[in-house]
C-alpha positions as CSV (number, residue, x, y, z in Angstrom):
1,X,105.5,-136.2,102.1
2,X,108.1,-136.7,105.0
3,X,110.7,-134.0,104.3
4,X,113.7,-135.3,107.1
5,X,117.2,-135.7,107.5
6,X,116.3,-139.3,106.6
7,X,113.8,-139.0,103.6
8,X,114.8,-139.2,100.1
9,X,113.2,-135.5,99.0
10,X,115.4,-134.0,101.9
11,X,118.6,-135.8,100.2
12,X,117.9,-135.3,97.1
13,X,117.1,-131.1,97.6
14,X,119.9,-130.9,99.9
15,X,122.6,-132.3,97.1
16,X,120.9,-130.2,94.6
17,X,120.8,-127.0,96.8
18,X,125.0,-127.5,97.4
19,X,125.0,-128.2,93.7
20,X,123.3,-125.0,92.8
21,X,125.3,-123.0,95.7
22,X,128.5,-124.0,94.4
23,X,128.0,-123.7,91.0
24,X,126.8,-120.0,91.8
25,X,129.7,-119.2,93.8
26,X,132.0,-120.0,91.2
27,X,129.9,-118.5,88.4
28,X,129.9,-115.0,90.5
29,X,133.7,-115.6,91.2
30,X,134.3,-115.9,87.3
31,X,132.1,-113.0,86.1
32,X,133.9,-110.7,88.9
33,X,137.3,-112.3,87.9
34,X,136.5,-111.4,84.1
35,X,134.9,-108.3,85.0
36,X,138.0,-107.1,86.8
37,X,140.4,-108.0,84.2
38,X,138.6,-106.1,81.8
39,X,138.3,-102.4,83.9
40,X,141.7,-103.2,84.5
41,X,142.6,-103.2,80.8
42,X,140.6,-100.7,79.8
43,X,141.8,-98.3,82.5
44,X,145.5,-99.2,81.8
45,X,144.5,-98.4,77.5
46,X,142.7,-95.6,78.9
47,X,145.8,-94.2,80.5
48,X,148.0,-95.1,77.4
49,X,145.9,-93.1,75.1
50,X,145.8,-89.9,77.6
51,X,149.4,-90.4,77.4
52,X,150.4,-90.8,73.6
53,X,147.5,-87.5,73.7
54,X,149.7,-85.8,75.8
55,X,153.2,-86.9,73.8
56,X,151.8,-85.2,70.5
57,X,151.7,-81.9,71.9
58,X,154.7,-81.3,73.4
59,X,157.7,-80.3,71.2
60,X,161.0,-78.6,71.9
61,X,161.6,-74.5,71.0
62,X,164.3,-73.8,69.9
63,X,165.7,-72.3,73.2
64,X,165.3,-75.4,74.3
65,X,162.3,-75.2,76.5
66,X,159.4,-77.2,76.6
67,X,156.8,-76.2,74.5
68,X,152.6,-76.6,73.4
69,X,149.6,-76.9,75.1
70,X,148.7,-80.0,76.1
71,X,145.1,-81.0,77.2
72,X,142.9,-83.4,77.9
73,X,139.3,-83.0,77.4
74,X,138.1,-84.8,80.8
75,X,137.1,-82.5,83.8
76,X,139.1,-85.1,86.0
77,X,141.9,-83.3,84.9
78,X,140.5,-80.3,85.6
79,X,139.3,-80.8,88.9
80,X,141.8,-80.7,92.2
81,X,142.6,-83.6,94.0
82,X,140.3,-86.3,91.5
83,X,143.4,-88.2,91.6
84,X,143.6,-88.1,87.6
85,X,146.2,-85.8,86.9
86,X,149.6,-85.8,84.5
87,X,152.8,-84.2,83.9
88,X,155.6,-83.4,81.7
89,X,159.2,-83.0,83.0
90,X,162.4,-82.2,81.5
91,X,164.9,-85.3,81.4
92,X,168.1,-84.7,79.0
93,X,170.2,-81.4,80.4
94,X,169.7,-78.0,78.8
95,X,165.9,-78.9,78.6
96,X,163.9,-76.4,80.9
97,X,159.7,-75.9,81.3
98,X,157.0,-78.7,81.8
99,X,153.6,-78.7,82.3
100,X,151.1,-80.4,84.5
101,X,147.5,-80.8,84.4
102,X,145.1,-78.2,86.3
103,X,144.2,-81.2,88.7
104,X,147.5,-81.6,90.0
105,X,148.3,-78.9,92.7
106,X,151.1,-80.5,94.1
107,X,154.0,-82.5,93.1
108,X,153.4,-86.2,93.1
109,X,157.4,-88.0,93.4
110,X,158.3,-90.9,91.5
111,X,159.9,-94.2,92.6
112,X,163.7,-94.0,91.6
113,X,164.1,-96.0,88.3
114,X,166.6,-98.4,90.4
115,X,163.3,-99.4,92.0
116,X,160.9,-99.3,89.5
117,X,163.0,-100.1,86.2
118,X,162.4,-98.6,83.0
119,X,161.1,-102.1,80.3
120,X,162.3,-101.9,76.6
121,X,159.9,-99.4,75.6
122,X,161.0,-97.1,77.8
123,X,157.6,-97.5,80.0
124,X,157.0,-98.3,83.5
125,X,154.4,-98.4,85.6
126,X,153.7,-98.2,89.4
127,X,151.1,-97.7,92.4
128,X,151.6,-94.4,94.6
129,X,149.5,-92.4,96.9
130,X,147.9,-89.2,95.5
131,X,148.5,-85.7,98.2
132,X,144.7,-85.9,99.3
133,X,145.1,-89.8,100.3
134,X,143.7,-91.6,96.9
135,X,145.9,-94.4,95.3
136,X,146.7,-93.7,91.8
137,X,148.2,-95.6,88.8
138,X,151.0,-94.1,87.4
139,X,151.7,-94.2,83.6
140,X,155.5,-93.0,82.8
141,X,157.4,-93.0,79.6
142,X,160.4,-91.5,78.3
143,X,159.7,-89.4,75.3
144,X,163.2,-88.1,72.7
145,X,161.4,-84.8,71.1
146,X,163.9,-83.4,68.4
147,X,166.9,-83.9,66.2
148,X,169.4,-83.7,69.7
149,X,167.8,-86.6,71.0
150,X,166.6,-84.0,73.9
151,X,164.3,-86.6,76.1
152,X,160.7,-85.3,78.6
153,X,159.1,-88.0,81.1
154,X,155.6,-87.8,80.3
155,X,153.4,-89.2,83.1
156,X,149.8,-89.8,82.9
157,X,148.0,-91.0,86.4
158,X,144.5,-92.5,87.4
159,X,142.4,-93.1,89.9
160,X,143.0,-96.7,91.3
161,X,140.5,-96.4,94.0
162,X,137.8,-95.2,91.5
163,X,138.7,-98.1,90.0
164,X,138.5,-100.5,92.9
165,X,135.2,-98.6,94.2
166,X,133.6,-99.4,90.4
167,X,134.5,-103.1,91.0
168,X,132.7,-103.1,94.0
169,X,129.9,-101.5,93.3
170,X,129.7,-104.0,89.9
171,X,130.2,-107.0,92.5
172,X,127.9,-106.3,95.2
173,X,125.7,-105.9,92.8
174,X,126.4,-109.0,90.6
175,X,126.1,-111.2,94.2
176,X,122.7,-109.4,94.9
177,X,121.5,-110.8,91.5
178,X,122.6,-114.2,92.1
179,X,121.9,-114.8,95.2
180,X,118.0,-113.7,93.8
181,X,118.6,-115.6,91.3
182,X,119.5,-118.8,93.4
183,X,117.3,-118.6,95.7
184,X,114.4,-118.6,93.3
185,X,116.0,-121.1,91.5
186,X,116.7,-123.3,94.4
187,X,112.6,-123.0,95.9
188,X,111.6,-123.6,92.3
189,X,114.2,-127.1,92.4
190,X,113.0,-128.1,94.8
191,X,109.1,-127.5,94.6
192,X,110.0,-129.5,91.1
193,X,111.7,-132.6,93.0
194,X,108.7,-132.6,95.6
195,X,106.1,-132.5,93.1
196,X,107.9,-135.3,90.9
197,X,108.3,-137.5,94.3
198,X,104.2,-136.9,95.3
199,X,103.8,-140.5,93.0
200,X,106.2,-142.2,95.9
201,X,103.4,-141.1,98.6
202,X,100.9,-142.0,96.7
203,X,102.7,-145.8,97.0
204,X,102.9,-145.1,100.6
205,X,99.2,-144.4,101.0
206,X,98.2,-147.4,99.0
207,X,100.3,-149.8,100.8
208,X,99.4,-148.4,104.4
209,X,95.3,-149.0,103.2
210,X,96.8,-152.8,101.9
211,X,98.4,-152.2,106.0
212,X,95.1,-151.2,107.5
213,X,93.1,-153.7,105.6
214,X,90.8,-151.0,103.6
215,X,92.3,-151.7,100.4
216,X,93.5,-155.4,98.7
217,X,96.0,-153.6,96.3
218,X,98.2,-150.8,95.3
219,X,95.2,-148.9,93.1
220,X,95.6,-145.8,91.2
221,X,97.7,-144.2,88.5
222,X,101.3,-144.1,88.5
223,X,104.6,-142.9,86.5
224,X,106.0,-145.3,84.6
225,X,108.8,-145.5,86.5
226,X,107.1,-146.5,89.5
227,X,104.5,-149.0,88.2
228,X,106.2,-151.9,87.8
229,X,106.9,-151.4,91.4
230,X,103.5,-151.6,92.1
231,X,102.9,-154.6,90.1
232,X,105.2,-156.1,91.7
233,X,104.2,-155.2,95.0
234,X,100.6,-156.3,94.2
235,X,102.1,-159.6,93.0
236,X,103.8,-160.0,96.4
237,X,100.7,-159.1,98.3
238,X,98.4,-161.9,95.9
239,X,101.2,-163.9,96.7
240,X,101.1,-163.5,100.4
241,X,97.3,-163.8,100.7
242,X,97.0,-167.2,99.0
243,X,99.8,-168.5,101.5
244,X,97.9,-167.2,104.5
245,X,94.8,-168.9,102.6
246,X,96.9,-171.9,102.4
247,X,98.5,-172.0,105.7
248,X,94.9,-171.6,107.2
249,X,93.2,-174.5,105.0
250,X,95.9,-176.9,106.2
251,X,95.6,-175.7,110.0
252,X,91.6,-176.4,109.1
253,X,92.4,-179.6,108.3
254,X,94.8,-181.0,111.1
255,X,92.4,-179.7,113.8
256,X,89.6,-181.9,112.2
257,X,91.7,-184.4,111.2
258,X,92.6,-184.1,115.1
259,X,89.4,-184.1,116.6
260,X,88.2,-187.4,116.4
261,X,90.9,-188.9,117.8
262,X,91.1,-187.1,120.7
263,X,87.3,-187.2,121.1
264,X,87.7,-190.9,121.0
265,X,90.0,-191.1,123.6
266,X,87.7,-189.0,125.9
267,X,84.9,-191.2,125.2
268,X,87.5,-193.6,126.1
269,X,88.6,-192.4,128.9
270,X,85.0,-191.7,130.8
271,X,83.9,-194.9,129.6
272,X,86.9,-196.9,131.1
273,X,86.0,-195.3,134.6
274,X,88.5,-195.5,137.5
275,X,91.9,-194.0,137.8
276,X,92.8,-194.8,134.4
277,X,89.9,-193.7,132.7
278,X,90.2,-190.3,134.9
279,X,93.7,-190.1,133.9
280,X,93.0,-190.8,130.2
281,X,90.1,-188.5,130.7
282,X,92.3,-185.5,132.0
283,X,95.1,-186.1,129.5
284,X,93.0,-186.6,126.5
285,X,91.3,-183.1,127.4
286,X,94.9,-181.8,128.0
287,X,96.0,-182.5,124.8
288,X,92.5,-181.0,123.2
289,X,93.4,-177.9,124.8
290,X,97.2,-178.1,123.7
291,X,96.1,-178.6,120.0
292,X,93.5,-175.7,120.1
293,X,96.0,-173.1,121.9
294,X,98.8,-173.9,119.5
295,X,96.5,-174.2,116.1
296,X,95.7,-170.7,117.3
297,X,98.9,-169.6,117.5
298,X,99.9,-170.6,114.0
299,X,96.9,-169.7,112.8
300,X,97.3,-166.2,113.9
301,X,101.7,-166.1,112.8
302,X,100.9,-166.9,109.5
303,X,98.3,-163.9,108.8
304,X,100.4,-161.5,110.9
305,X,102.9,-159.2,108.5
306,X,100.7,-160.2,105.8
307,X,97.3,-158.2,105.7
308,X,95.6,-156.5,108.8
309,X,92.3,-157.3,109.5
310,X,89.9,-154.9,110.8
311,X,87.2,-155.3,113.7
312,X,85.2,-153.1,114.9
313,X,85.2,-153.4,119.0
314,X,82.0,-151.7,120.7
315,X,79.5,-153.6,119.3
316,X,82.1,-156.6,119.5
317,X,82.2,-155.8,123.6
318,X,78.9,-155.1,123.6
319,X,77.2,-158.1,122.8
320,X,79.5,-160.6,124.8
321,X,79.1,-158.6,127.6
322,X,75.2,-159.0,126.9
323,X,76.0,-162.7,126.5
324,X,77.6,-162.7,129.9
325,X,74.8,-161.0,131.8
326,X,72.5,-163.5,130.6
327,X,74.5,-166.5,131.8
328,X,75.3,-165.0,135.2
329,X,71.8,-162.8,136.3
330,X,73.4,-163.0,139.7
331,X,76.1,-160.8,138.8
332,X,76.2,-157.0,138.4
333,X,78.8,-156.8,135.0
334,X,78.8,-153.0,133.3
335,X,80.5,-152.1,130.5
336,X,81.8,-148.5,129.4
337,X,83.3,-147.3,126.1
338,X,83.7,-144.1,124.1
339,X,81.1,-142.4,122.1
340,X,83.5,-143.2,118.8
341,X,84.4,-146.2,117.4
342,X,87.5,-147.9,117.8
343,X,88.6,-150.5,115.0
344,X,91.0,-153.0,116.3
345,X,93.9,-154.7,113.5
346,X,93.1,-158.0,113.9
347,X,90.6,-160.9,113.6
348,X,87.1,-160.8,114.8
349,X,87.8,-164.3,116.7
350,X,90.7,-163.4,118.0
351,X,89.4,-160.1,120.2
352,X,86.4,-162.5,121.4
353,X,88.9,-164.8,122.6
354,X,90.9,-162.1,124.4
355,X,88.1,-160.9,125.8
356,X,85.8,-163.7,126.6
357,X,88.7,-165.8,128.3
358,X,89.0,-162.7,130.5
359,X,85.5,-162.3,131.3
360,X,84.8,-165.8,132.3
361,X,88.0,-165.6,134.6
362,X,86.6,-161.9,135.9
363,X,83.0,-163.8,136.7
364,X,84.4,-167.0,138.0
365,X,86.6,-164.8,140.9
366,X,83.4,-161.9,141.3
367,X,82.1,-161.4,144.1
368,X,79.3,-159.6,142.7
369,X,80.6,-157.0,140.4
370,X,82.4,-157.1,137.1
371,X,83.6,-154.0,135.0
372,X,84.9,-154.0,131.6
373,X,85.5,-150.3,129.8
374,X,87.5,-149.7,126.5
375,X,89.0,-146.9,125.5
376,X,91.5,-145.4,123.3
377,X,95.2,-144.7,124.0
378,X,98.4,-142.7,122.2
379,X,101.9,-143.7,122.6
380,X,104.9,-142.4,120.5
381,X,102.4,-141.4,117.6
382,X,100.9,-145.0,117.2
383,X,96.7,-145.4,118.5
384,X,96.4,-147.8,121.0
385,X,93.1,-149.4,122.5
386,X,92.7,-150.3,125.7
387,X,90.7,-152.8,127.0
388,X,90.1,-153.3,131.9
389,X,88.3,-156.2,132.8
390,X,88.1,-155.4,136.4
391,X,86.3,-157.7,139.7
392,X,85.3,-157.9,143.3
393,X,87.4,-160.9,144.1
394,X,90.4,-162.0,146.0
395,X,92.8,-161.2,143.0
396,X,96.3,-161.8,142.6
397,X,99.0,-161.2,144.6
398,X,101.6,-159.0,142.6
399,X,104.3,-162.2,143.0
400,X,101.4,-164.7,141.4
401,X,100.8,-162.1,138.6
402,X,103.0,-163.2,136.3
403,X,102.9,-167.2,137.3
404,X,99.0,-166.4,136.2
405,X,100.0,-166.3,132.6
406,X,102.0,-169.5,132.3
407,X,100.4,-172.1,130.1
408,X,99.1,-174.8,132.4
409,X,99.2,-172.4,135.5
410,X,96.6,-172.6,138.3
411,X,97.1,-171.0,141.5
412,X,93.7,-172.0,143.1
413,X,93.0,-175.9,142.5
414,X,89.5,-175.6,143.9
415,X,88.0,-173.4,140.9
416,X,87.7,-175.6,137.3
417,X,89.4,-175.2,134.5
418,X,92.6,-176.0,132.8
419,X,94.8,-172.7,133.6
420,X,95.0,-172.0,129.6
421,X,92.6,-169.1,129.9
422,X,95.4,-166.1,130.5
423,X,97.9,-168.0,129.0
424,X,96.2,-167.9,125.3
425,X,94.9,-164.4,125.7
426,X,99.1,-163.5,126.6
427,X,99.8,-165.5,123.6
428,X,97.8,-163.7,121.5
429,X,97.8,-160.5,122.5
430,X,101.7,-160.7,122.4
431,X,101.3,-161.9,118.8
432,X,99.9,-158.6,117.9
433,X,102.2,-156.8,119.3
434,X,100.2,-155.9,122.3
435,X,100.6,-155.8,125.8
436,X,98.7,-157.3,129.3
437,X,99.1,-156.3,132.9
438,X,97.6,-158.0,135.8
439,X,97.1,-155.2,138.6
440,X,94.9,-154.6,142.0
441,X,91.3,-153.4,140.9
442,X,89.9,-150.2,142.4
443,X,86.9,-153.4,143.3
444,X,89.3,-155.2,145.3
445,X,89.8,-157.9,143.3
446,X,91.9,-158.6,139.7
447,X,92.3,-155.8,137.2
448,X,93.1,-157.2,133.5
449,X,94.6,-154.3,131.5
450,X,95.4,-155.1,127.6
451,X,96.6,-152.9,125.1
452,X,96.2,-153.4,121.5
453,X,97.2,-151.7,118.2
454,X,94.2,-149.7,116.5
455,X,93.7,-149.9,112.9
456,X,94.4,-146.7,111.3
């Protein structure tokens, strides 16, 4: 299957690929979104409940110090600089003491309240910088501990960067996943859309054998979704093949419904004798040549973008070359080809007309010696055959090359003939798509060079 920037598969993986990217992306923007809100709650409950831990044993003595023993059964608490630490400080005057956890070697200050207000529960909380360079989250509430309404500051403060490290961690590893996860999925897509497009290549190789002339249908098994396009398709080629049928009967017809005529006027014309007979003679054979050359042509437009035909060429060559040695024993005519066989796509008659027209201009120029060679040719990815008819003559002069060609065209009166020999083998090999060059032969003389398409 063609996989391009132009092919259906490649469109059809590439949406689905952006589809699958995007929908990734914002599934692993959500999951870290949710993720983070919930580490966040749970470290901000986390530091509420070390707090109100904290609250409950602390009381007042009654000299009006600070008193219990507060602790927290974590070892961050316990272990300088972890950045988890708390405190307990005197706020109302005449209340002396406070405590701090083990972890907390030095003093950590406090925004002033003007800054960072106090809300109605007599809680705020900020973002400060511990001594050994960690952020922290700080937890503070105002505490009243007796009868006197004597008030503490209890704070309680965490690790942020633990925090922001853990979310990291989690998120690296959540993109790891999914980008395993989306590649795998994405190969697996699209192995799925390229197996489920196979049937469309099958459709392709059945209509390039309908192409090549090997098969007359679209034959074989296909989805359901793509048969009736093959019916159809088979319906149009049935279709196409009874209009060439067609097309050909009624040429049949008008080039025997035309021969007579004509023929009578020839007859006509020799019998009459004289000037007038010769010129009925020469028109009446005109026009016979007219009718043949442009039967031909419409013959071969109505078969082309229909169905290829298929002929072989070296035994083809072969045996009008053998046909031409035998009418010309004089002559020295050798023909080369390739040890493989070349299939031209197009009629049997057609080729012997290309090349016998050719071959009787080649003999009736040679001096002596006439060489015709095939052989195969590649151009932009398409095969190509070539066919040289090459003599000893006088040949063409580059300027007459092309005024060869023309229907009617005769650049030597002496020689007989009507001039249509190059100009229907131009014709046709232009309605095949081909190509013919007139050049200097390595002989002397003309070198006929024609390029047709190969059947596949």
């Amino acid at each position: 299957m063609t996989f391009g920037p132009g092919s259906l598969s490649f469109r059809v993986v590439t949406y689905s690929t952006l589809w699958a990217i995007v929908a990734l992306v914002v599934i692993a923007t959500l999951i870290s979104a949710l993720y983070r809100d919930a580490e966040e709650r749970g470290f901000r409950s986390l530091l509420t409940a070390h707090l109100y831990s904290i609250v409950t044993a602390v009381s007042v003595a009654d000299d009006g110090s600070l008193q219990g023993a507060p602790e927290l059964y974590d070892l961050k608490f316990v272990q300088p600089g972890s950045g988890w630490y708390w405190a307990v400080e005197p706020v109302s005057p005449g209340l002396e003491g406070g405590f701090r956890s083990p972890s907390m070697t030095q003093a950590i200050p406090a925004p002033p309240v003007s800054d960072v207000p106090f809300d109605s529960e007599f809680q705020r909380r900020y973002q400060t910088v511990a001594p050994t360079g960690e952020r922290i989250d700080v937890l503070e509430n105002d505490f009243i501990l007796d009868a006197e309404n004597r008030i503490a500051r209890f704070r309680v403060m965490g690790n942020r960067s633990e925090l922001e490290q853990q979310i990291s961690l989690f998120e690296r590893q959540l993109y790891t996943y999914l980008a395993l996860f989306g590649a795998g999925m994405i190969a697996i897509n699209a192995a799925a859309i390229l197996l489920g497009l196979r049937p469309l290549d099958q459709v392709r190789n059945a209509l390039s054998q309908v192409r090549e002339g090997t098969a007359k249908k679209l034959d074989g098994r296909f989805p359901s979704e793509i048969a009736p396009l093959a019916s159809e398709t088979n319906a149009l080629i049935e279709n196409n093949r009874r209009i060439v049928e067609r097309a050909r009967t009624q040429v049949g017809n008008l080039a025997h419904s035309l021969k007579t005529p004509v023929a009578v006027l020839l007859n006509e014309g020799r019998a009459l004798g004289g000037d007038k007979g010769r010129l009925i003679t020469e028109q009446a054979s005109s026009m016979q040549q007219q009718v043949e050359h442009y039967l031909q042509r419409a013959r071969i437009a109505a078969q082309r973008d229909s169905v290829v035909f298929r002929t072989p060429t070296r035994e083809l060559l072969e045996r009008i070359v053998r046909v031409f040695k035998k009418l010309h024993p004089d002559l020295d005519i050798g023909y080369a080809a390739p040890g493989e066989e070349l299939v031209f796509a197009g009629e049997r008659e057609d080729l012997e007309e290309i090349v016998g027209n050719l071959l009787e201009n080649a003999v009736k120029w040679s001096s002596g010696t006439v060489r015709v060679s095939l052989s195969p040719r590649e151009d932009g990815g398409a095969g190509w055959i070539e066919i040289r008819i090459e003599d000893d003559g006088p040949g063409i002069p580059e300027d007459k090359a092309r005024e060869a060609i023309k229907r009617g065209k005769r650049l030597d009166e002496t020689k007989p003939g009507t001039g249509l020999g190059l100009a229907i083998v131009s014709d046709l090999v232009r309605e095949y798509g081909g190509e013919i060059a007139l050049e200097r032969s390595e002989l002397g003389g003309l070198k006929a060079r024609v390029r047709l398409q190969a059947a596949g």
